[in-house]
N, C-alpha and C positions, 0 to 999 in steps of 0.2 A: 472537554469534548467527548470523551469515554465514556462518562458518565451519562452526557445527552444522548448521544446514541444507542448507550442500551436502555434508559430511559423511553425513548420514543418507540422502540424495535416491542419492549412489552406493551408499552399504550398501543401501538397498532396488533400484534394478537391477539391482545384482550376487546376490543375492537369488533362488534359485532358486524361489520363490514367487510373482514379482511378474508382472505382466504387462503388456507395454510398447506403447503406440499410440502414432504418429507422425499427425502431420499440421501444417496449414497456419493454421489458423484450429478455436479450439472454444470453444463459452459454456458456461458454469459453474453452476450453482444454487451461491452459497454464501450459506445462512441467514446463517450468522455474523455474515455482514458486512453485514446491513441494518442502517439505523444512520439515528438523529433528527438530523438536518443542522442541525438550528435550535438546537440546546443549545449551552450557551456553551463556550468553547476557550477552554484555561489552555494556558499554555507556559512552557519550564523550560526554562532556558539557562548556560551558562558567559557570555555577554555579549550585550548589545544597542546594535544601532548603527540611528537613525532616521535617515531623510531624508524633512524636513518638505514639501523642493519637489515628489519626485515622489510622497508619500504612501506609503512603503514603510517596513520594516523587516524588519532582518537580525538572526537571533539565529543564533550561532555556538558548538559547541562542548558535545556531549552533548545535544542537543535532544531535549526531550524533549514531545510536543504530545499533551493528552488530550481527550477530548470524550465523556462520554458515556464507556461501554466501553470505545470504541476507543481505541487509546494507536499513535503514529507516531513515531517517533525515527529520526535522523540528526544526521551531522555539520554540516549547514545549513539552515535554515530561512529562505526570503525571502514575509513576509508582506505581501498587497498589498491595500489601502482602497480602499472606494466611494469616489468622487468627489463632489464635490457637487451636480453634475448631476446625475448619478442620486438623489437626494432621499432619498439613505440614505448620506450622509456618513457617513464615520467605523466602518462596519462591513464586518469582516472579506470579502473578493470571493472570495482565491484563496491558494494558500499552495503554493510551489516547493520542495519536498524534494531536498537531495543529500549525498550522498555517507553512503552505509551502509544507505538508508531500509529502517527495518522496520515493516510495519504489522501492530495484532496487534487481533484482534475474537474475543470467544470462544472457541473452539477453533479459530482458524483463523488462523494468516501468513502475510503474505507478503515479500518483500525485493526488492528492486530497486535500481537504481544512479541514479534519478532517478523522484520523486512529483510530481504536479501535483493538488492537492484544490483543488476549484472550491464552497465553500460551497454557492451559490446551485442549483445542479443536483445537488445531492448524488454528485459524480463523481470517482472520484481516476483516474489513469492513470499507469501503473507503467513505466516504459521503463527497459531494459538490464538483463539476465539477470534475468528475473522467475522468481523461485522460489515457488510457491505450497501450501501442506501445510493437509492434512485429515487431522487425525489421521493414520493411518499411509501414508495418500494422497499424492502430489504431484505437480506438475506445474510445466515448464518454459515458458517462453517469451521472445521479444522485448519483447511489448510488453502489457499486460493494462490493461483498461477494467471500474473498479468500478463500478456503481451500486447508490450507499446504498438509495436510495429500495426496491428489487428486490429487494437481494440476490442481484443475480446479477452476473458479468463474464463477460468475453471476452478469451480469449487468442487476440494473432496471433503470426506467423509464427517456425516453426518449432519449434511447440506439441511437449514430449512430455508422455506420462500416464506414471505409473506407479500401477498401480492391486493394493492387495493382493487375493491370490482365494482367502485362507481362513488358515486357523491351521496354525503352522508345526511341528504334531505329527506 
């Protein structure tokens, strides 16, 4: 799927249709990706390794995490537990995406080379080549900041758009 999307992201630049904004920093309306933070997450794995001392687990190996909708997949999953101080032992805090991450909501992906989804804030944050498609739309960046709750993100540094501006008759 990595491959298809930077695939298609140069066919539409090169794309004498499309039309290209540069910048530094841009927020996003994406409907798609509002999403109920509080529904339960299943995960699907080639393997699982726990450690009971620092409260974590690693699944490894086709990961595949759905919730609701949204469906996230990578080559690693490091899932991390409340604590008991915080008085909600034993549920889900925060979950470290790497290597492939594709996050996919409605019509809408994105990919990156490292996810961070934070349960409790309804937040994921996308670092290293953030690819992001709207149907025939996309857009690059460094680093891209979800929030579920909104449905809206923020992409920084060294954002491009590529935006279509009509039919190509």
């Amino acid at each position: 799927m990595l491959n298809l999307l930077r695939t298609a992201l140069i066919a539409i630049a090169l794309s004498g249709v499309s039309m290209a904004a540069k910048a530094q920093s841009a927020q996003v309306a994406f409907g798609g990706l509002q999403h109920d933070s509080s529904l339960p997450v299943e995960v699907v794995a080639d393997q699982l390794q726990v450690n009971q001392t620092d409260g974590s687990a690693v699944f490894t190996g086709n990961v595949v995490i759905g919730q609701g909708t949204m469906r996230l997949s990578a080559a690693e999953v490091q899932v991390e537990y409340t604590s008991a101080e915080s008085g909600t032992a034993g549920r889900i805090s925060r979950m470290l995406a790497s290597g492939g991450v594709v996050l996919v909501n409605g019509g809408e992906a994105a990919e990156a080379n490292e996810a961070t989804y934070t349960i409790d804030t309804g937040s994921i944050v996308m670092t290293g080549d953030v690819v992001m498609t709207q149907g025939q739309n996309a857009l690059t960046a460094n680093r891209m900041v979800i929030d579920l709750n909104t449905g809206t993100a923020n992409m920084e540094g060294r954002v491009r758009t590529i935006l279509q501006s009509g039919s190509n008759n």
